[in-house]
N, C-alpha and C positions, 0 to 999 in steps of 0.2 A: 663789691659791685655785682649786681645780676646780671647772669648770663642773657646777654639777646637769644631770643628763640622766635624762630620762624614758623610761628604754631596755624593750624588752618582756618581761613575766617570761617563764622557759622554756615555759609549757605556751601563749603563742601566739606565741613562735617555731617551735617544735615544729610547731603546726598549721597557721601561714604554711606551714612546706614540705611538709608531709605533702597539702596542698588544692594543694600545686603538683606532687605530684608526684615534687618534691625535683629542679625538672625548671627551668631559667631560665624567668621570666617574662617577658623580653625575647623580643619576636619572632623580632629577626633573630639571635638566638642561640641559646637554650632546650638548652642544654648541662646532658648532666644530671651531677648534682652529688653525688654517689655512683660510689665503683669499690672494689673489693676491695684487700687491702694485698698484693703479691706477694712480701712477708715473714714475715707474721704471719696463717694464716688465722681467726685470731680478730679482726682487725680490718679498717678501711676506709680510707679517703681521703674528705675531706667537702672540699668547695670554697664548700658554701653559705652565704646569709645573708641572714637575716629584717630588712630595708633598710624604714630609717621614710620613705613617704613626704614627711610634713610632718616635719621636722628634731626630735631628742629633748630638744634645748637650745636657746636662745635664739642669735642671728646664723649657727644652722646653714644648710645648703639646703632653701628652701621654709615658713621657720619659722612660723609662725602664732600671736600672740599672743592669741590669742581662744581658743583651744584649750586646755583644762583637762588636767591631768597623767594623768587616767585615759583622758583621748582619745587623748593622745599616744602612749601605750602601748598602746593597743587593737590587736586583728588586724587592724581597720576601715582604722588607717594604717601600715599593713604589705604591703609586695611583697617574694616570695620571692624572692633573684637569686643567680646565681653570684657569688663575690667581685670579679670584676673587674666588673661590670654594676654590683653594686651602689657598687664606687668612682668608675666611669665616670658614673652620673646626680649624684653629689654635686660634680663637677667645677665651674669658675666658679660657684660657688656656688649651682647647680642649675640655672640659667640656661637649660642645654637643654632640660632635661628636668622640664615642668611636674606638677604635680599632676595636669591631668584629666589629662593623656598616659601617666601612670603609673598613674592607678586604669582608666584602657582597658587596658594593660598587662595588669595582674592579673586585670580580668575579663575579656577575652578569651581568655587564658590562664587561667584556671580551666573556661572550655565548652571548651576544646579537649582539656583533660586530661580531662574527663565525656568528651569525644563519642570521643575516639583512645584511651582506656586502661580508661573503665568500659562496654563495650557488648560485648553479645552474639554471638557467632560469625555470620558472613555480615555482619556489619554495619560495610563498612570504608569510613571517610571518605575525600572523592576527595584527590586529587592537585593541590597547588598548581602554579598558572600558571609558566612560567618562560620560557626566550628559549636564542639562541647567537646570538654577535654574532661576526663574524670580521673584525676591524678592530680600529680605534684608538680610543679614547675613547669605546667603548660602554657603556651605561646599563643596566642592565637592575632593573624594578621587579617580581616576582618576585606574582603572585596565592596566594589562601589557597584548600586544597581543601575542599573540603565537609563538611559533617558528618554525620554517618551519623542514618539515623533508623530506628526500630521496623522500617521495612516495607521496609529496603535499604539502600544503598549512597548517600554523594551523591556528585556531580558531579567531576568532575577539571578543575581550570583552565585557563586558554587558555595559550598559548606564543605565542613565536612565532621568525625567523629570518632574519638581517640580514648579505647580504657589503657592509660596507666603512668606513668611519669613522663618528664621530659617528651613530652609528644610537640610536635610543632604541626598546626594549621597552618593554610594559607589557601584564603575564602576569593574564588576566581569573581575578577569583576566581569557583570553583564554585559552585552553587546545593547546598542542601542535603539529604538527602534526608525523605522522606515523614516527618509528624507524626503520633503517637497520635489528633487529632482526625480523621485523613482528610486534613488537608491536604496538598498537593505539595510537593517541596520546596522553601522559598526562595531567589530570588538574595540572594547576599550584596553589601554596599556592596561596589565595586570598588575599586583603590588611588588613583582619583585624587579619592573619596569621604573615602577614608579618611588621605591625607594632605594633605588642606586645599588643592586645585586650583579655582582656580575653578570657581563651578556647572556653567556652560557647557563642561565637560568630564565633568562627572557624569554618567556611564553608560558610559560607556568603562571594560570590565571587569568589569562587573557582571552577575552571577550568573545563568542562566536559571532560568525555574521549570518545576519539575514539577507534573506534573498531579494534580489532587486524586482525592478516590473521589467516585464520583456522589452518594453521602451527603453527603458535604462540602458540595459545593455546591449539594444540596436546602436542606441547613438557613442556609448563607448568603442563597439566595433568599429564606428565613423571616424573618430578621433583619431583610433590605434592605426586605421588607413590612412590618414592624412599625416599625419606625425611620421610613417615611414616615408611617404613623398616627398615631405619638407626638407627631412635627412638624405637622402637620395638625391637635392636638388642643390643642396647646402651642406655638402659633406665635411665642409672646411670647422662648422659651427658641434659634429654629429658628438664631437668628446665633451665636448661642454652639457650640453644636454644631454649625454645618453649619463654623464658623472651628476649630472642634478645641479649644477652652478647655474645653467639657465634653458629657457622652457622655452618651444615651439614658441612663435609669439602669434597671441591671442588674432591680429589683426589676418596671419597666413588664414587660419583655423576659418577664421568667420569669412573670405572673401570663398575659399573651399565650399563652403558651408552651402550659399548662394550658388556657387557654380552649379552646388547638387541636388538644386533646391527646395532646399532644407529650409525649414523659417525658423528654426532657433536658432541663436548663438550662445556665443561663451564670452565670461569678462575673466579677467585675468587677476586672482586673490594673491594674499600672500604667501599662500604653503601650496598653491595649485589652481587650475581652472575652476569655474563657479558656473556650475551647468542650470539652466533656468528650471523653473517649476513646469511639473505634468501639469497638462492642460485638458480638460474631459475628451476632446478631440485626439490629442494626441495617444490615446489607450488603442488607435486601431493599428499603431505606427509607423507608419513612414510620414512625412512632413508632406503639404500638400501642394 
């Protein structure tokens, strides 16, 4: 008897690739998965496939029995891959290649496809980190370049350049560039961040930052004053918040805000506050 499988209908396999791209979602591949047929110009060559994270049957790779038949099929557990990538993670029976490693996978690969294929002319993401090793048994860990932002270009990664054996690179990833808030670009996690090295090497490769607009960090000054008030006023809440378990709430911020009659406000994300877009007006700054 054939195993039931909870495979995904067409219309979010379709949009697994279409949100990739149609581009690997694997880093170190990202081969894209589309070419023209040099038989038939009515047709193509497709190599892709909308690959279930969590397994679509039972004793597959990564299978999860808590997961309902409509989870399973969802885009939510869906990475778009080349056909060999996606036979490559279901290998020893997924064992490599875990669940979070794979929903990083996708969304990393989904902002890379926003920041390198939907942006505006002048706005070209830097250039990943790379090496040349000229010997034997050289390493080379390869950095990610930046992402473009509204106001430029970001950063190009580090390199670097080894005569003789066993040399180890490790190519820094670029900071990002400028945000619609003002912000500078960010560094990004470096690779020895991003492939599970001890702390104690965390920063090696990581990102520098660009400078913000003086807007920016007027209204950061603003925040950093009200956030001390709020703790000041709510000393009872100051350990939760000052340990990161929970944040100023958005609604103190914005009634503050008004007091000082500021016309922006803040809405409240999931890893921090989401400070609104510079406004041509607001480059002389203070709020009017």
């Amino acid at each position: 008897m054939t195993e039931f499988r909870d495979d995904f209908p067409k219309s979010v396999a379709d949009a697994l690739g279409k949100r990739a791209a149609f581009i690997c979602s694997n880093p170190d591949c990202r081969i894209l998965t589309l070419a023209p047929s040099e038989e038939d110009e009515s047709k193509f060559l497709y190599i892709g496939k909308a690959a279930h994270i969590c397994a679509a049957a039972k004793g597959g790779p990564r299978y999860k029995a808590e997961m309902t038949s409509e989870e399973r099929k969802a885009a939510a557990n869906g990475i778009f891959l080349c056909s060999n990538c996606a036979d490559m993670i279901d290998k020893n029976s997924g064992i490599d290649f875990s669940v979070e490693r794979l929903v990083r996978w996708k969304e990393d690969h989904e902002k890379w496809v926003a920041a390198n294929l939907n942006k505006h002319k002048g706005e070209k993401g830097g250039t990943g980190g790379g090496g040349t090793i000229i010997g034997r048994r050289g390493t080379i860990i390869g950095g990610r370049g930046g992402d473009s932002g509204p106001y430029g270009p970001g950063g190009d990664g580090g390199s670097g350049f080894i005569k003789g054996d066993d040399g180890l690179i490790i190519g820094g990833d670029a900071g990002s560039g400028g945000t619609p808030d003002g912000r500078g670009g960010r560094g990004a996690p470096g690779p020895t961040e991003r492939f599970g090295f001890p702390t104690s090497m965390w920063g090696f490769g990581h990102g520098g930052h660009g400078e913000s607009h003086p807007e920016y960090n007027r209204r950061i000054g603003l925040l950093k004053t009200i956030r001390i008030d709020y703790l000041t006023r709510f000393s009872a809440e100051a350990p939760f918040i000052e340990a990161g378990i929970e944040q100023v709430p958005a609604d103190w911020i914005n009634q503050r805000l008004a007091e000082l009659h500021e016309t922006w406000r803040v809405e409240l994300g999931v890893s921090g506050y989401i400070m609104p877009p510079l406004a041509s007006s607001d480059a002389s700054g203070a709020g009017s």
